[in-house]
C-alpha positions in Angstrom: 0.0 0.0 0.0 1.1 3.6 -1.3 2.2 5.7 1.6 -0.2 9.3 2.4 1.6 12.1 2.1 0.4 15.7 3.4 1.3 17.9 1.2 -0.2 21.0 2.2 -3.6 22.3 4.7 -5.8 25.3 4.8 -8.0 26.7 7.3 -11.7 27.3 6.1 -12.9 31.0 6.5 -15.3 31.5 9.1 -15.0 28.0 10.6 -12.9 26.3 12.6 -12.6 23.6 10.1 -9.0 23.0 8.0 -8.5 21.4 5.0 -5.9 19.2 4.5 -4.6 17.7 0.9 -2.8 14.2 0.6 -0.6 12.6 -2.1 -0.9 8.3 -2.5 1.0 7.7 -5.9 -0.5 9.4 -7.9 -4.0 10.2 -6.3 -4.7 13.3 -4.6 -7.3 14.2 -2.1 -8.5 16.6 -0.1 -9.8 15.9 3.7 -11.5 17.9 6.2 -9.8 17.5 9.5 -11.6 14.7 11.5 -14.1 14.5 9.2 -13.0 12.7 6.3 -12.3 12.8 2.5 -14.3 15.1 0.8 -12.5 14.5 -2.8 -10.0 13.1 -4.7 -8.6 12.9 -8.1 -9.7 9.3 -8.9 -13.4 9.5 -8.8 -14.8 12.7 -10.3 -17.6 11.6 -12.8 -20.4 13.3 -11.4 -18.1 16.7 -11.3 -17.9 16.5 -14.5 -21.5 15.6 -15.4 -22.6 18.3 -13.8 -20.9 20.7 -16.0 -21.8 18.8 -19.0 -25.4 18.7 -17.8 -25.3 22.6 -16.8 -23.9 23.1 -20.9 -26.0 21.0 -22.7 -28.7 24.2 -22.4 -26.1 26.3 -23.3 -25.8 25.2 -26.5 -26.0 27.8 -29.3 -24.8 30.7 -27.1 -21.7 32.4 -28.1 -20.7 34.1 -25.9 -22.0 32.2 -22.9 -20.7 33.3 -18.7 -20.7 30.9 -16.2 -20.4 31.0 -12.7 -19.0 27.9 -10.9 -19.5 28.4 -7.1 -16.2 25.9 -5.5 -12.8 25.1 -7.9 -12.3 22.0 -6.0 -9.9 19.9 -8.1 -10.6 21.5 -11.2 -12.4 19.4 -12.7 -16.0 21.1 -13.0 -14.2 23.8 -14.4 -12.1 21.3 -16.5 -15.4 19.8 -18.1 -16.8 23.2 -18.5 -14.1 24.6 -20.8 -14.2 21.4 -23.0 -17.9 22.3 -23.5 -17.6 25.8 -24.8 -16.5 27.7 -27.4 -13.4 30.2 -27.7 -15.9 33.1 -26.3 -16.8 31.6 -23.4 -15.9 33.1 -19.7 -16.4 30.9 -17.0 -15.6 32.7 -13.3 -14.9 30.3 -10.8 -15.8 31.1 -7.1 -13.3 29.9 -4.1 -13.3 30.5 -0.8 -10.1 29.1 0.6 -7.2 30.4 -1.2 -5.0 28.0 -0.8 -7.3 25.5 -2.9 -6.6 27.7 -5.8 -3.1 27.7 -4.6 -2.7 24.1 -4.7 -4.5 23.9 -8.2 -2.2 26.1 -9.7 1.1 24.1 -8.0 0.4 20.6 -7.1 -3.1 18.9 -8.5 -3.8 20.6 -11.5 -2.1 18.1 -14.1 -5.4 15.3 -13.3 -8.0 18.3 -14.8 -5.6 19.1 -17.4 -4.4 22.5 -15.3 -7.9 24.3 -16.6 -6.8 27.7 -14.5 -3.8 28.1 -17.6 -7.3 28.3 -20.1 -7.7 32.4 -20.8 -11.6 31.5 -20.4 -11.2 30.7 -16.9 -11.2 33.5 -14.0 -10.4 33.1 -10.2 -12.6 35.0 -7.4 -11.2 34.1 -4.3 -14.2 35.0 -2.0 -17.7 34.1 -1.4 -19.9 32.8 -4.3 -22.9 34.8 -2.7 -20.7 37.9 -3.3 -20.8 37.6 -6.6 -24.7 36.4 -7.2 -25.7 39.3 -5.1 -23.4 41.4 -6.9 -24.4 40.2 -10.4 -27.9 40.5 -11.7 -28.5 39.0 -14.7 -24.8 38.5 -15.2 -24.3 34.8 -16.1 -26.0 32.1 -18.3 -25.3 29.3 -15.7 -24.7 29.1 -12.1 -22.8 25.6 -11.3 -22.7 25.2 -7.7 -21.0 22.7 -5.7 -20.6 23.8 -2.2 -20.5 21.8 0.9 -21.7 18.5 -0.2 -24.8 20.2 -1.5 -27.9 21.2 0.6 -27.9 19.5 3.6 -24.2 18.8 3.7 -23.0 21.9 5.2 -19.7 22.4 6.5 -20.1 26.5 6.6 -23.1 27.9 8.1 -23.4 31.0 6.3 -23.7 28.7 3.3 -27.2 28.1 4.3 -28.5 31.0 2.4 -27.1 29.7 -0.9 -29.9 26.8 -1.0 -32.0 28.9 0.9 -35.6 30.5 -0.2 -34.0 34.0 -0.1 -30.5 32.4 -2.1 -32.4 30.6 -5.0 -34.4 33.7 -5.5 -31.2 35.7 -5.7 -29.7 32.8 -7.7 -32.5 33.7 -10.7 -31.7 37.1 -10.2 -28.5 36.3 -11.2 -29.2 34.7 -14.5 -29.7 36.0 -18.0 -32.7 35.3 -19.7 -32.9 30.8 -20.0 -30.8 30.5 -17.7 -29.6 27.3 -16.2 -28.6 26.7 -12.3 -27.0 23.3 -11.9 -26.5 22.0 -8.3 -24.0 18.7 -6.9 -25.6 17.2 -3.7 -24.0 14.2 -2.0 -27.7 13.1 -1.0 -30.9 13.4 -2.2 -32.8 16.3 -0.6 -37.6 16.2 -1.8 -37.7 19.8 0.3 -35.1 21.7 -1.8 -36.4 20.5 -4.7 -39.8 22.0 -3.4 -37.9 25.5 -3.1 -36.3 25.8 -6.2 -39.6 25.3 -7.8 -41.1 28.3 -5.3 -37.7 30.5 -6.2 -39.5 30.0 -10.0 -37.4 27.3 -11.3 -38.1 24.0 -14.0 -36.1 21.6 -11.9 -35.3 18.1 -12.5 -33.1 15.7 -10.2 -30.5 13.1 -11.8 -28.9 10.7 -10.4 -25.2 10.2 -11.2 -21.9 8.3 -10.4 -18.6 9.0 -8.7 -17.0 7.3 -11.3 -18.0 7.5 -15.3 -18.0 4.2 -15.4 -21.2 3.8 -13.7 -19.4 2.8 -10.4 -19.2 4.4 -6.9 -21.2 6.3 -4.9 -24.6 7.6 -6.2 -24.8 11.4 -6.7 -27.4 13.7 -7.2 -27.6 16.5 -9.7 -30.5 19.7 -9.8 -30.7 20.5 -13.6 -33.3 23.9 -12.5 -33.9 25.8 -15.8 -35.0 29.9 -15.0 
């Protein structure tokens, strides 16, 4: 068995939660202290899917701007670029500073290093800065934050799935609009308030790995 190696750890704003990020071989993850793995660089199938979901809608646009709320490993971001055309500009939301850090120094080969793409821009900060900041400033919102919507590790990221969030959220879109959300676990009452914030939502079900293998994950497609 590969020896772990830590490579690096972060502190998450506003908690007193830290990141830390491993190295086995050639598999990285990331870990929350005490808590456990949160992602690695092995089974990412349903991060991808739920940018290729999020730009199927897209399609057609030419100059579409997304909005990915959490960089991660990269490889949302990764899947959205392959998607799009040359005039696309996809903004990607992250909170911890050293995760974009990390992405630009140690674990960005596995995506395919999607930060060196000229389409792709870095917010270090709050993803509700930037929807509150925004209206009708982006095509699709991508959000994976927290596990989804009951798998909270910040509290002030309750108001992102909230009633008062999701309205902002379709604020925040142009015109047919797409908001795409990654849950860990399914979640009938959220579904419920993305309908009431005046979204056409609809849940799929997909797999850590593309092969159809892993852990089930769940997907909001919610159409403004």
């Amino acid at each position: 068995m590969l020896p772990r190696v830590l490579l690096g750890s972060a502190r998450i704003p506003d908690t007193d939660k830290e990141l830390k990020l491993y190295q086995s071989g050639d598999v990285f993850s990331i870990k929350i202290a005490g808590r456990g793995e949160l992602m690695n660089s092995r089974t990412h199938g349903s991060e991808t899917a739920l940018a290729d979901l999020a730009c199927e809608s897209l399609a057609g646009r030419p100059q579409p701007r997304l909005l990915i709320g959490g960089l991660g490993m990269g490889f949302t971001l990764a899947a959205a670029l392959r998607a799009l055309g040359p005039g696309a500009e996809v903004v990607v939301a992250e909170l911890v500073p050293e995760v974009v850090t990390w992405n630009r120094t140690l674990i960005g080969e596995p995506a395919g290093h999607p930060l060196r793409d000229p389409r792709a821009q870095v917010y270090i900060g709050d993803v509700a800065e930037l929807i509150r900041r925004e209206p009708h400033g982006f095509d699709a919102i991508l959000m994976d934050v927290d596990n989804g919507p009951e798998g909270l590790v910040r509290r002030e990221n309750d108001w992102l799935y909230g009633s008062a969030g999701l309205r902002a959220t379709h604020a925040a879109l142009r015109a047919s609009g797409v908001l795409a959300i990654w849950s860990a676990s399914p979640d009938r009452d959220f579904s419920k308030r993305l309908r009431q914030a005046g979204f056409d939502a609809r849940e799929h079900v997909v797999h850590a790995h593309r092969a159809g293998k892993g852990p089930r994950h769940y997907i909001w497609i919610a159409a403004a």
